[in-house]
Structures are given as C-alpha cells and as structure tokens.
N, C-alpha and C positions, 0 to 999 in steps of 0.2 A: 504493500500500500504506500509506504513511502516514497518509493519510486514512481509513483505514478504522482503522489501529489509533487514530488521534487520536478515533475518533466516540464521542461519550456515548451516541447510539442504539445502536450497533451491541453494544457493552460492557453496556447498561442492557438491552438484549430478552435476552442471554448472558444477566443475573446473575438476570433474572425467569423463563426458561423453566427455569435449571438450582433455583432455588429450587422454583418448582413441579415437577419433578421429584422431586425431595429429599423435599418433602410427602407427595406418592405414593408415593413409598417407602416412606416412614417406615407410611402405613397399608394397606401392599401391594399399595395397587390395580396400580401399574407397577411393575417392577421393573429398570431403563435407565436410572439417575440415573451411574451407574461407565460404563458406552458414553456417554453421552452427554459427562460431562465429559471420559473420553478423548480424544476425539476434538476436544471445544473447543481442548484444550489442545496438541495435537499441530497445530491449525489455526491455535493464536495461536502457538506455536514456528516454522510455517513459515514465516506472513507475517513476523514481526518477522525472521528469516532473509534472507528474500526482500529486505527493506530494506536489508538490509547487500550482501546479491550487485547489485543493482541502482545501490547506491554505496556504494561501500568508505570514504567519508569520513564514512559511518553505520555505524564498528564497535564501538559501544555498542550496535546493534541483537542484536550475539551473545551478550550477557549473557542478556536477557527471552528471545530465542529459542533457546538452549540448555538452561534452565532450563523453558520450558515442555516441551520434549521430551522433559525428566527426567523431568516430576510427568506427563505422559501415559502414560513408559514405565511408571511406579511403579502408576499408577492403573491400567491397563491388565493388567499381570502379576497385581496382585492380585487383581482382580476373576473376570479368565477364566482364571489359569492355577493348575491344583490344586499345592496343594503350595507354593505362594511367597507367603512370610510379610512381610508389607512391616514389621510390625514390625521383624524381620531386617534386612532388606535393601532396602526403603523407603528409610531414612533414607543410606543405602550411595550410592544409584542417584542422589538427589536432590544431593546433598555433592559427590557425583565429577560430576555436570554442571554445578554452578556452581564447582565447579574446573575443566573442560574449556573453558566462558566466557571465561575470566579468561584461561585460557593463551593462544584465537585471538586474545584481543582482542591480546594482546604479540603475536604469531606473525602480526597482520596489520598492526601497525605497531609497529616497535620501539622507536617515543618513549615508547608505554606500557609499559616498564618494571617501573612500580608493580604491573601488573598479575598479575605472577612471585608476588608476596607472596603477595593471596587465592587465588591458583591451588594456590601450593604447601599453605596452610594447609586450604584443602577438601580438598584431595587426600589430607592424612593425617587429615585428623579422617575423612572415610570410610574411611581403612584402618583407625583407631580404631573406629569400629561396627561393623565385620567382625569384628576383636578383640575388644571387647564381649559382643556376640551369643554368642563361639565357648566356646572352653575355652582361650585364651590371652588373657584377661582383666589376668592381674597383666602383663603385658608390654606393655598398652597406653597407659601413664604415658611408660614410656623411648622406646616410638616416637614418639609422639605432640611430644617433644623435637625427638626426631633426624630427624624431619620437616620439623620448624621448622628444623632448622640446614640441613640438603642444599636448603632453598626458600632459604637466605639466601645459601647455594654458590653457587645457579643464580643467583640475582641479581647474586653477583663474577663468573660465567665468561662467563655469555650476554652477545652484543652489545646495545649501546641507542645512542641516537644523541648521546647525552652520555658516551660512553667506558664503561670499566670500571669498577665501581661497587666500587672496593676495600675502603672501609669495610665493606659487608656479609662479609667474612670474618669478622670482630672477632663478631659474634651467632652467626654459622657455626659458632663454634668452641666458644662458649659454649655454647649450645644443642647441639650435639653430646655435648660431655663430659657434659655433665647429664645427657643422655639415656641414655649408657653407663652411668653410675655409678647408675640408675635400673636398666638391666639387671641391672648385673652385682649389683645387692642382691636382685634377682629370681633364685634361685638354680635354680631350672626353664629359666632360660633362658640359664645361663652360657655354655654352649657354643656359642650363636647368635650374643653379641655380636660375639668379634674377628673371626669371617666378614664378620658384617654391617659391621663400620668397614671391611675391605678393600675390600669391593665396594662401599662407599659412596663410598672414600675414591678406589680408581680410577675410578670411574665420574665422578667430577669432573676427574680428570685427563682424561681422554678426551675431556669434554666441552671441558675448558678448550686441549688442544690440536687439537684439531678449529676453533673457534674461531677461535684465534690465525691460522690458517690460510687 
C-alpha cells in the first residue's frame, strides 16, 4: 500500500483524469467530476487506512486516511443527497474528521499525547460551524473557549506515557472562565451556562476517576 500511495504515477493519472473531468463539467458534456472525486477520495482514505491496520507503527497513516473519508463523505452528501448544504455542514463533517484523526492517533499510542490538543480544537471549531450556520450564533465565541479549556482537561486527566500532564489545568481553567464570562455577557444564553460548567465540570471528574483506576 505504500507504494502505491508513494507513486507520482498513480497520484499524477488521479490529478489529470479528475482535471479532465472538471473540464467537462464545466462545458457539460459529462456531468461525474463529484462520483468521481468521491470515490478517489474514499479510495485514498482506505489505502492510507489500510497502512496503519497492516502496521500500527504507521499511525500517522490515520490523519490522511480519516481526513480523506471526511472530504469523500462531504463531496458525496452534496453532490447526490437533496437537501445537504455543504456550505452548512461541509465545513462541520470535514473539522470533526480531522478531529477524529488526531484523537486514534492518541487512542492508538498514548506517547502521542500532543495529539488531544488538535483533536480537541477541531472538535469545537466544528461544533462552532454548526453554531454559525444555526441561530445560536452569538454563543459560539464562549464555546469555542470552553472547548479549548475541556481539550486542555482531557490533556491533565487522560493517560500518556510521561504521567499526568498537570500543567494543562493552568489553560483548562483559563480558557474555561473566559469562555463562561463570554456566555454569561450573551444574555440569550444565560440559563445554559451553569448547566453546561456542571456537566462539563463532572464529566472530567469521571473521566479523571475512571483513569486513576
């Protein structure tokens, strides 16, 4: 599999068949440039997949291959399914799979650590788009925080193979309060905040004694 993802042929015939494609789109004659790329891209998500299941000490292969899966699903819905706005939800679908990446890459060896950060920060910038898009728009500053601080939580409670990472509280905390004080100036959403710190603030408890365990 490597070989094929490493070949300049294989990559170079992809980038000239989906350009001519694209052509023919553009003056109608074919109208399969959206299947075609779907499917490229759902094809380069499995092999680079495949390379990490074939050897686990290839888990860099689940960044490119979760990430292609994304821009396949995204290209895919908009193309043939009525109704889904990738404007919307594009940018949603794409964000939460290279948050998803980021997270097996920690989940399949816990030396990678670092890898909590960009997972937790895609994770909330697509919950930010979702907000965006919606009609809780002014709300999506204080999440977008408090996202940042519960990604810097998961970083002091989850295992790595250098201990507890206690300093990431110190940001946890700061990034949190911000994030509240962001809400609570957002007066639409007052009565969300102190729910959302409890179930923010147990769900770290939990994790952290689950953990310790």
């Amino acid at each position: 599999m490597l070989k094929i993802i490493s070949s300049r042929v294989f990559w170079g015939l992809v980038l000239v068949i989906g350009g001519a494609l694209l052509l023919l789109d553009t003056f109608g004659v074919f109208k399969g440039s959206d299947l075609f790329w779907t499917i490229i891209s759902a094809i380069a998500g499995v092999l680079f997949l495949s390379v990490y299941f074939t050897n686990h000490a290839h888990w860099w292969a689940l960044i490119p291959g979760i990430i292609f899966l994304a821009i396949a699903a995204t290209i895919g819905l908009n193309a043939f399914l009525p109704g889904f706005s990738a404007a919307n939800l594009g940018g949603t679908i794409v964000l939460g799979g290279i948050g998803l990446s980021f997270l097996l890459v920690y989940l399949a060896e816990h030396r990678n650590w670092w890898a909590i950060i960009p997972a937790g920060v895609m994770a909330t910038l697509a919950v930010v788009a979702v907000l965006d898009a919606g009609s809780a728009k002014a709300a999506s500053g204080g999440i977008f925080f408090l996202g940042l601080g519960v990604t810097f939580g998961l970083v002091a409670v989850l295992p790595t193979s250098v201990g507890q990472m206690r300093w990431a509280w110190i940001p946890a905390a700061i990034l949190g309060i911000f994030g509240l004080l962001i809400l609570l100036a957002a007066e639409a959403y007052i009565n969300y905040v102190w729910p959302s710190a409890l179930i923010l603030a147990g769900l770290l408890l939990v994790i952290r004694s689950v953990v310790r365990k």
